[in-house]
TIFI-150618 format. One line per 10 residues: their letters; for each residue x, y, z of C-alpha. Coordinates in steps of 0.25 Angstrom, whole numbers, plus 5000, padded with zeros to 4 digits. Layout:
// residues N
a = X,Y,Z | ...
This chain:
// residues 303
xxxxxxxxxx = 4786,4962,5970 | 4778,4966,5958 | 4782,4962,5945 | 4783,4974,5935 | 4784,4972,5921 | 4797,4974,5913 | 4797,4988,5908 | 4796,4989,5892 | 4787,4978,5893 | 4773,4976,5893
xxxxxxxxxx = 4761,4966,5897 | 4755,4961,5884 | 4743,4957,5890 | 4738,4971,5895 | 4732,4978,5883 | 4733,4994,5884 | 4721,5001,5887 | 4714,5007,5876 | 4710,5022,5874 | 4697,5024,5878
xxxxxxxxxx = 4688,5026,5864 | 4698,5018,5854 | 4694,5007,5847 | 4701,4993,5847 | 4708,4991,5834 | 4706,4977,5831 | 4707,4968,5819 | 4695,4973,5808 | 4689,4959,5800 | 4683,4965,5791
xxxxxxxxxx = 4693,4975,5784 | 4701,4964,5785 | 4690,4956,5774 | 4687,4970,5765 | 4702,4969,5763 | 4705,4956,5762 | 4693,4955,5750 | 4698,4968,5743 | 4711,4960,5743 | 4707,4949,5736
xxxxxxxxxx = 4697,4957,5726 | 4710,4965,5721 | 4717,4950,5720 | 4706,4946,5713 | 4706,4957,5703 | 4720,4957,5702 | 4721,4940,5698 | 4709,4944,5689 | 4716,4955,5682 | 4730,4948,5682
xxxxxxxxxx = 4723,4934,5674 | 4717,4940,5662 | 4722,4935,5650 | 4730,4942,5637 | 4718,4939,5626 | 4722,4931,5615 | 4720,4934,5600 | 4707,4924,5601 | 4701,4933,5610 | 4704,4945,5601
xxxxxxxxxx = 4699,4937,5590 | 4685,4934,5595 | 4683,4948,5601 | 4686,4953,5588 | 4677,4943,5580 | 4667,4945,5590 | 4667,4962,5586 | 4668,4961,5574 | 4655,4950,5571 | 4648,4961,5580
xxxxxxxxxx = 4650,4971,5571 | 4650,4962,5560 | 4635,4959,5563 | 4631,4972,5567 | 4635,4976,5553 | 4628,4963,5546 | 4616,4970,5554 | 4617,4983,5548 | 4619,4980,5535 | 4608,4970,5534
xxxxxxxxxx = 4597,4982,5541 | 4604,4991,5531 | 4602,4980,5518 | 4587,4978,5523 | 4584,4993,5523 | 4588,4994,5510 | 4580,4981,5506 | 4569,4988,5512 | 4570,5002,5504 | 4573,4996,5491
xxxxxxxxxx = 4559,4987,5493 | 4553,4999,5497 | 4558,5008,5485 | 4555,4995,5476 | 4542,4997,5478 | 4538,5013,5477 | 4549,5010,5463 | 4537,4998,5458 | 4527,5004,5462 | 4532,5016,5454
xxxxxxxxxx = 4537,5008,5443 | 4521,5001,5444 | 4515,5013,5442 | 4523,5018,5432 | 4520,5006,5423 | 4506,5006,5424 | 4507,5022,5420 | 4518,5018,5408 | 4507,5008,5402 | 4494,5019,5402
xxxxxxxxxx = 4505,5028,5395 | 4508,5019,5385 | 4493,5016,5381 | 4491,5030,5382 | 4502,5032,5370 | 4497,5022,5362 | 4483,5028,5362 | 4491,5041,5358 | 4499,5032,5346 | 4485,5028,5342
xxxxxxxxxx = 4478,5040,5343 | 4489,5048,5334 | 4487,5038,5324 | 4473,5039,5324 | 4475,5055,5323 | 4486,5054,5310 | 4475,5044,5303 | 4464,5051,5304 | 4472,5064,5299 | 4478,5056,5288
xxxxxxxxxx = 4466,5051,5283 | 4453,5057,5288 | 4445,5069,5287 | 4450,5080,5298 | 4438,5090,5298 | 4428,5079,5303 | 4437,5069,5313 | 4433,5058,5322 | 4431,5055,5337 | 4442,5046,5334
xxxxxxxxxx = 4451,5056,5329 | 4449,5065,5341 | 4450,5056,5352 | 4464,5051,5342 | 4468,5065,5344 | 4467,5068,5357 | 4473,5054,5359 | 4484,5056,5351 | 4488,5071,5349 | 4483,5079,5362
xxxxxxxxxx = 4485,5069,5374 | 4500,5068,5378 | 4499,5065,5392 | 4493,5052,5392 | 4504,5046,5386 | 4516,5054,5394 | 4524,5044,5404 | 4530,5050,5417 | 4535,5039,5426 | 4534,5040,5440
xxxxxxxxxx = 4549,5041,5445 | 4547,5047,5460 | 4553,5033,5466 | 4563,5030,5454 | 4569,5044,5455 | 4570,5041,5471 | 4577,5028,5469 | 4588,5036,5460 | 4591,5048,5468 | 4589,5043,5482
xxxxxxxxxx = 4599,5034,5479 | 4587,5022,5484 | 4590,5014,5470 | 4604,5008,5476 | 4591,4999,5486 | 4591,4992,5473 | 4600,4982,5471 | 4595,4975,5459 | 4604,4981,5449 | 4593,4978,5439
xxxxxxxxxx = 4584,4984,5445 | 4593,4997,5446 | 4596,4997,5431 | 4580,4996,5426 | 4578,5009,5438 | 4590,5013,5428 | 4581,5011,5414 | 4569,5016,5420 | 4574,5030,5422 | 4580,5030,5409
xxxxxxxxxx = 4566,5024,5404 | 4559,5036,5410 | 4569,5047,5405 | 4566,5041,5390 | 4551,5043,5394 | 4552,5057,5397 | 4562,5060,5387 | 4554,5055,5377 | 4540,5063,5384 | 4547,5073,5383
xxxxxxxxxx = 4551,5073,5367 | 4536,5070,5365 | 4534,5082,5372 | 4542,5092,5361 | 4536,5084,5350 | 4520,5085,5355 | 4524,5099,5358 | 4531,5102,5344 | 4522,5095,5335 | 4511,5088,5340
xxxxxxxxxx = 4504,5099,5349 | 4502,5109,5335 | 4495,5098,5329 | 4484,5096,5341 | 4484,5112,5344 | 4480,5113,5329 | 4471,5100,5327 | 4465,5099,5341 | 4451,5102,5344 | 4452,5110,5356
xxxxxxxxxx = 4434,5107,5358 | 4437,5095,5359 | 4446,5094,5368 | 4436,5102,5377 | 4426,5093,5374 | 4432,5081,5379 | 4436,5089,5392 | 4420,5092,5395 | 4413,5091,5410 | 4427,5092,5417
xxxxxxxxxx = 4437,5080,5409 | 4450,5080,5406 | 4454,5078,5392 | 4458,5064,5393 | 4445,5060,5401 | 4439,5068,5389 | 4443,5060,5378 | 4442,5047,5385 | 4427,5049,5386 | 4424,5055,5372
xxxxxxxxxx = 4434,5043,5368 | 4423,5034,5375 | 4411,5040,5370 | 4404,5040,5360 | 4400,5054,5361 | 4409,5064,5348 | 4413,5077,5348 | 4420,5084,5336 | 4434,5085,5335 | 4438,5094,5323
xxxxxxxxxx = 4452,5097,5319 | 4458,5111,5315 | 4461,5108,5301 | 4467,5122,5296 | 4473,5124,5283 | 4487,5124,5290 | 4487,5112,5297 | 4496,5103,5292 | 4489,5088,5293 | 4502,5081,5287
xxxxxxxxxx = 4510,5086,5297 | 4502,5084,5307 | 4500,5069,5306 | 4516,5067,5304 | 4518,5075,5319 | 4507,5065,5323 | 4513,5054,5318 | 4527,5056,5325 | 4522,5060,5337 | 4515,5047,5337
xxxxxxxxxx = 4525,5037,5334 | 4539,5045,5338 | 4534,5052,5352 | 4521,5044,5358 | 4525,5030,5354 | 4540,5030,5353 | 4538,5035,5367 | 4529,5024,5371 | 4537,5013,5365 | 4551,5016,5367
xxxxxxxxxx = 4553,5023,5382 | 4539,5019,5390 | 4540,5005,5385 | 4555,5006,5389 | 4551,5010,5403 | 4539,5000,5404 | 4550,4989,5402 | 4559,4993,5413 | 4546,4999,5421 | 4543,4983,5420
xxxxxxxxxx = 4555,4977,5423 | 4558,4986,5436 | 4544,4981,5442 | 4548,4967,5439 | 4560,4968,5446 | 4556,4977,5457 | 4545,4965,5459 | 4556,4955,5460 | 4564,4963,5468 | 4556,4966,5479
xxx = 4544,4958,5479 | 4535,4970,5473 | 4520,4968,5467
């Protein structure tokens, strides 16, 4: 008799059949290692994450030190850039102010000779009206004359101040540290204010008093003489001064012109106006004209 087995039950060792076209479901290696690493990445990041450390007040400290000596230098840096700019602009401003200053000097000195040929020649003109005959005068007396009475300009001083006046209104003379130096830029714009003040009263006394006498005395022929063949009158009389060529030079001596009068305006205009000047604001700017170049040499190394 053939055995049968027990209903419920069922023979482990036959397998059911499979479905025709599925696919045997069957353990999968390699998803098991992708998930198996992804695992251990997150435990990784995770024991990575849970180890760091609360900083102390050391790590604070340094990190704050460090921060501040970067900005510290960066500011160190700028300031020294910013410091040798400036350097650079007050040599540069030394320079164009000396050479200035130079030129000026050498102009203040031609002005000064130029005044004391004036001082002479006014004296020459009052002795010779004092004590000579008028209706016959020398060449000396009119080479004096034009010296003393009619030439003005020669002895006018105008200082060259394009740079000084850049210095003050630009707000440039703050380059200058010296303070010295900044009190003698000081007494040279005073110095050159006296000048001009004092041109200027010349000015109203040559106009007021002076200029009658040459209108009335001054022989206009000569004048044109000395400006022959195209010269100027200065070019004029320094030749006629150098040669030994003459030509007359005759006075208008009318009835009415008041000789006495005239030598005392000469007089004064010599030693009040054309000298004073000279010896009191020129020779005051000379000084300080002198002791700005001096130190703008030591300063900055200028020649």
């Amino acid at each position: 008799m053939t055995d049968t087995p027990e209903e419920g039950t069922m023979d482990n060792s036959v397998k059911p059949e499979q479905e025709p076209g599925a696919l045997e479901v069957g353990p999968q290696p390699e998803a098991e290692s992708i998930h198996a690493n992804q695992q251990s990445e997150m435990e990784v990041h995770h024991h990575t994450h849970s180890g760091h450390e609360k900083k102390s007040w050391k790590d604070y400290f340094w990190e704050f030190l460090m921060l501040f000596l970067a900005v510290f230098c960066g500011f160190l840096a700028e300031y020294q850039l910013e410091h040798k700019l400036e350097r650079d602009r007050a040599k540069e401003l030394a320079k164009s102010f000396y050479h200035e200053l130079k030129n000026d000097s050498a102009t203040a000195v031609s002005k000064v000779q130029n005044r004391i040929k004036q001082e002479n020649a006014l004296y020459g003109v009052v002795k010779y009206l004092e004590d000579s005959d008028l209706a016959h005068t020398s060449k000396s007396f009119a080479i004096n004359f034009t010296y003393g009475v009619s030439f003005r300009t020669p002895s006018i001083f105008e200082p060259k101040t394009a740079i000084l006046e850049q210095l003050k209104n630009s707000g440039s003379l703050r380059y200058f540290k010296s303070d010295e130096l900044q009190n003698l830029i000081g007494d040279l714009t005073v110095a050159i204010k006296n000048i001009y003040d004092r041109q200027e009263l010349e000015s109203q006394v040559r106009m007021q008093f002076v200029n009658p006498i040459l209108i009335r005395l001054y022989d206009f022929d000569f004048d044109e003489h000395l400006k022959e063949n195209g010269k100027n009158v200065f070019e004029g009389i320094k030749q006629y001064e150098a040669d030994t060529d003459t030509f007359p030079f005759h006075l208008d001596l009318s009835e009415n012109f008041d000789k006495k009068n005239a030598i005392k305006v000469l007089k004064f205009y010599r030693a009040n106006v054309v000298n004073s000047t000279r010896v009191i604001p020129i020779r005051k700017y000379m000084e300080i004209n002198a002791q700005l170049l001096q130190l703008l040499r030591k300063e900055y190394e200028l020649e």
